[in-house]
N, C-alpha and C positions, 0 to 999 in steps of 0.2 A: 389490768383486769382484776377486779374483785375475787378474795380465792372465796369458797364456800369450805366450812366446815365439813361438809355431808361427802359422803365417797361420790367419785366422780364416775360419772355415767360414758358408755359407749359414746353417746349422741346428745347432742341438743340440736334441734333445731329452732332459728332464729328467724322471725318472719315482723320485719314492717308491717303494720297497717295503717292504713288510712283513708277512711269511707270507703271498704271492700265489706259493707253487712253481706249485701246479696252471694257473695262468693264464698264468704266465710264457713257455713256450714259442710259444701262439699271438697272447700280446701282441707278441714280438717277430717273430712271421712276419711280423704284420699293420703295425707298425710301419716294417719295413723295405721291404715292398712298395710302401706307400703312400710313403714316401718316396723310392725307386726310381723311383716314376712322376712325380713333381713336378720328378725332373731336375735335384737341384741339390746341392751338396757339406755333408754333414751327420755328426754324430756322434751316438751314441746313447747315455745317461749313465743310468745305474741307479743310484741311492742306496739301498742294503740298508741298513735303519733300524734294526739292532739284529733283525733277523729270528732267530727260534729252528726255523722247521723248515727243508726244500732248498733253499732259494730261495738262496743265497749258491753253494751247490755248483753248484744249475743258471745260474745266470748265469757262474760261474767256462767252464763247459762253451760258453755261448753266446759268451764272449767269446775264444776259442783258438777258432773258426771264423769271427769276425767282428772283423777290426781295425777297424772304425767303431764296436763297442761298447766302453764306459768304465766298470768298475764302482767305486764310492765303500761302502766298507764302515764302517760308524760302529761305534767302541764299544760301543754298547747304544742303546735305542731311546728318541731326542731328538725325537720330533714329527713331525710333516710340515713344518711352518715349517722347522724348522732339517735336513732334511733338501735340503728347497728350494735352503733359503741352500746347502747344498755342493756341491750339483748347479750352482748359476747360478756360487759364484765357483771353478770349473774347467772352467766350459765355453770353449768356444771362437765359437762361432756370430754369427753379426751378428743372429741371430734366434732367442727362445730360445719353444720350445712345451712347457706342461707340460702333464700328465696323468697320471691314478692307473694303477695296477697291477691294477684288477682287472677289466679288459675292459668295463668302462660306458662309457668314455668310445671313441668311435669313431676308430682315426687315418685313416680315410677324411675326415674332415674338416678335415685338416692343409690343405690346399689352400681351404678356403671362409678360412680363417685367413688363411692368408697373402695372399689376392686383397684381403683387406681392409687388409693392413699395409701392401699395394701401390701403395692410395689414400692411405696419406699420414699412416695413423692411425696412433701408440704403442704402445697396447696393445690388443688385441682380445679380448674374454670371451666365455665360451661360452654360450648362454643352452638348459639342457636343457628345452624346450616340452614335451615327453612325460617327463616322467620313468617309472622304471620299480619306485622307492623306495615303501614303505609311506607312506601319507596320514598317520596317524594320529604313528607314530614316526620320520619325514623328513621328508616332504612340507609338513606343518602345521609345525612349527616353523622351518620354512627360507624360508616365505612370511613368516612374522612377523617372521624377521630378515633378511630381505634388504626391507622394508619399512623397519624400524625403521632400518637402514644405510644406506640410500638418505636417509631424511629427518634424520638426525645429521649424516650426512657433507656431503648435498648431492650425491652422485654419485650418479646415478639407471640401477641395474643390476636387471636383474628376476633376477638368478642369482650370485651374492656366491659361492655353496658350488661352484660346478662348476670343480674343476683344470684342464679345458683351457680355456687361454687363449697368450695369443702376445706377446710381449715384444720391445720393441727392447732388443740391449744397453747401448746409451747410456741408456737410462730405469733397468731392470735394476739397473746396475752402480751406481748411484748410491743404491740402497736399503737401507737394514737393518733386519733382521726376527727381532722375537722375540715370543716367546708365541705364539699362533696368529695372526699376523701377515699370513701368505702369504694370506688370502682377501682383504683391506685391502686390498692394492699399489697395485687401480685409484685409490681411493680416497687413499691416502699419495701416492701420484705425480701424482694431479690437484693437489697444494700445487705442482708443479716446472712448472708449465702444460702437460700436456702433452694431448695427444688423444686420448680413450676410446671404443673401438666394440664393440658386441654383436652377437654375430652367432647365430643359431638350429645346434644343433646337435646330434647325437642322441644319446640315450640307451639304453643297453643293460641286461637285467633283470642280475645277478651272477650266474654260472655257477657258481663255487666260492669255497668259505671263508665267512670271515661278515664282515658290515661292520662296520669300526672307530670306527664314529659311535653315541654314546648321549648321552643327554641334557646327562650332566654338561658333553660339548662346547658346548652351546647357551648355560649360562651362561659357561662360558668364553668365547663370541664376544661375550656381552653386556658381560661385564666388557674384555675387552682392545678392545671400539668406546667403551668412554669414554676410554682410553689415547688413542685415532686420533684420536678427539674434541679430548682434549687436547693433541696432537700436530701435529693440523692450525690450530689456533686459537692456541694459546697456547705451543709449545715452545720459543717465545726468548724468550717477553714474558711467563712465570710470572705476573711481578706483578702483571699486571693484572686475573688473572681473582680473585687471591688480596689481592689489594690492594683490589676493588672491595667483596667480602662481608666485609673489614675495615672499611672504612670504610664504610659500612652500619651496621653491629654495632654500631661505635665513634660514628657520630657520635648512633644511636638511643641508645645509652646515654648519652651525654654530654645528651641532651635529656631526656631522662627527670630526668637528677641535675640540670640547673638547676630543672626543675621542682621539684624535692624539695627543692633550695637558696631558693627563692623560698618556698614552703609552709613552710620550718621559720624564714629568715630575715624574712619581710615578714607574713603570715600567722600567723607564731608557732604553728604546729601542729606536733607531733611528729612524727616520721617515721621512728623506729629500728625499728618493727614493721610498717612498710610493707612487703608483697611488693615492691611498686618500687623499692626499694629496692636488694634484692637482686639484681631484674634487671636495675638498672643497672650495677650493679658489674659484675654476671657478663656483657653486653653491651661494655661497654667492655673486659673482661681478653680476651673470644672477639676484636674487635677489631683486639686489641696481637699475639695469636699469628697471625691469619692474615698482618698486617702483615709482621710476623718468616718464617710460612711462605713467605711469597713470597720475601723477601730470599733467606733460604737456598736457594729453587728458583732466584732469578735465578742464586746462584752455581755451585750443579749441576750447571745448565745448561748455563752457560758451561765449565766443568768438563769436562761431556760432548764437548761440540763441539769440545774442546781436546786431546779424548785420544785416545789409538790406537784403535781399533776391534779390541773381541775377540770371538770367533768363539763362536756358542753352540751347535757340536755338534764331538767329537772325532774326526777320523778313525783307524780303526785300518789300512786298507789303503786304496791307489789301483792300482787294477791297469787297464791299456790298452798297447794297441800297440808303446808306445814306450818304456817304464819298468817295472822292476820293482817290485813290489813294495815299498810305502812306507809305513813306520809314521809319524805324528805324533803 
């Protein structure tokens, strides 16, 4: 995470968008009153995600009446993960709350948030008891995998899919996220020891636009929880998980060919047209490559850990209070 110069604020909140013009006005009413009432020094950061209708012109508009707003305008549209990520490393906040843009998520419940981070917890999730999503095309598939996530990871959350949640920076800043990464955090950040609490919180039906969740996302969380999988288990010790179905492989093959060596040497039986044969072969060479995969993963690895950290979305502007206008 990017540190900033400027003293760090109570709050930032961090808000995706993407084609949410028509809700953006009274997101940020409601945004701003509720934070107004909690009394405490906050900044408000918009990540325009590659948006193609108003939404960059109306935030341009909301931010020249509000120096507490921050907008982050990206290249073209990177995700919500990496969205995220550029929203967390330019905030400022000792406490960072995200949520979506398109009026489901309540900020009247900024405060149930934070009375919890109060007590001492890291990160706080939001857990929608009511939802207000389709059964058949949300609902159902977001119970499956926040099931299936809960018993891969070990972190036991009834609500993985809901963006408001509440972050300390020190947990935050120490994270990186790619692929659809951002629903993980709790999950990634229970590896660093840290404290996870759920809190009930509400859900609102969508007023406008249409939701940017379809299925194809659903295998994508399946596929990037084996990533977390192996990221929480095995991201410095490769070897082992790849070392252990090696030698498995290798030492069942190598059992198989003494046997086939004892049948052709003591036995005097042929054995060139044996399928065992062939499976031993093909067990002991499966064996030799995972042996080798691992190796190559230990040094990747190491590789990884050893190199700079690059960022996986572009910024085309940063516009707020204090600076102009900044392309990277």
């Amino acid at each position: 995470m990017q540190m900033n110069k400027k003293n760090l604020l109570d709050l930032s909140l961090v808000i995706p968008v993407y084609n949410e013009a028509r809700n953006l006005p009274e997101l940020y009413r409601e945004i701003k009153n509720s934070c107004d009432q909690l009394g405490k020094s906050y900044e408000i950061i918009f990540i325009d995600d590659g948006s193609w209708d108003e939404s960059f012109p109306l935030l341009k508009k909301i931010q020249k009446q509000d120096s507490k707003v921050k907008i982050i305008k990206l290249r073209k549209n990177f995700g919500q993960t990496a969205a995220l990520s550029a929203g967390f490393d330019y905030s400022i906040g000792n406490i960072l709350i995200t949520l979506d843009a398109d009026l489901q998520n309540d900020p009247n419940d900024f405060g149930i948030l934070l009375k919890k981070i109060e007590e001492g917890y890291d990160i706080i999730s939001g857990w929608r008891v009511k939802r207000k999503d389709k059964f058949l095309s949300r609902r159902l598939p977001s119970i499956i995998a926040n099931r299936l996530i809960s018993v891969i990871t070990r972190v036991k959350l009834h609500d993985y899919g809901c963006t408001l949640k509440a972050f300390r920076r020190d947990v935050i800043k120490n994270i990186n996220l790619y692929g659809e990464l951002h629903r993980f955090i709790p999950a990634i950040a229970s590896n660093m020891g840290v404290t996870i609490a759920e809190v009930k919180v509400n859900h609102r039906p969508r007023r406008y636009g249409k939701s940017k969740y379809s299925i194809t996302r659903f295998i994508k969380v399946i596929l990037d929880l084996l990533s977390v999988k192996f990221f929480l288990s095995y991201s410095t010790r490769p070897l082992q998980i790849f070392g252990v179905f090696g030698l498995i492989s290798g030492i069942t093959g190598g059992i198989i060919g003494l046997y086939l060596s004892y049948q052709r040497l003591i036995v005097k039986v042929g054995i060139s047209g044996r399928p065992l044969l062939l499976l031993s072969i093909l067990l002991i060479v499966i064996g030799v490559q995972f042996i080798t995969l691992g190796l190559l993963a230990e040094v990747m690895v190491r590789t990884y850990h050893e190199s700079l950290n690059k960022k996986i979305y572009s910024i085309q502007e940063i516009i707020d209070s204090d600076s102009d206008k900044t392309s990277e």
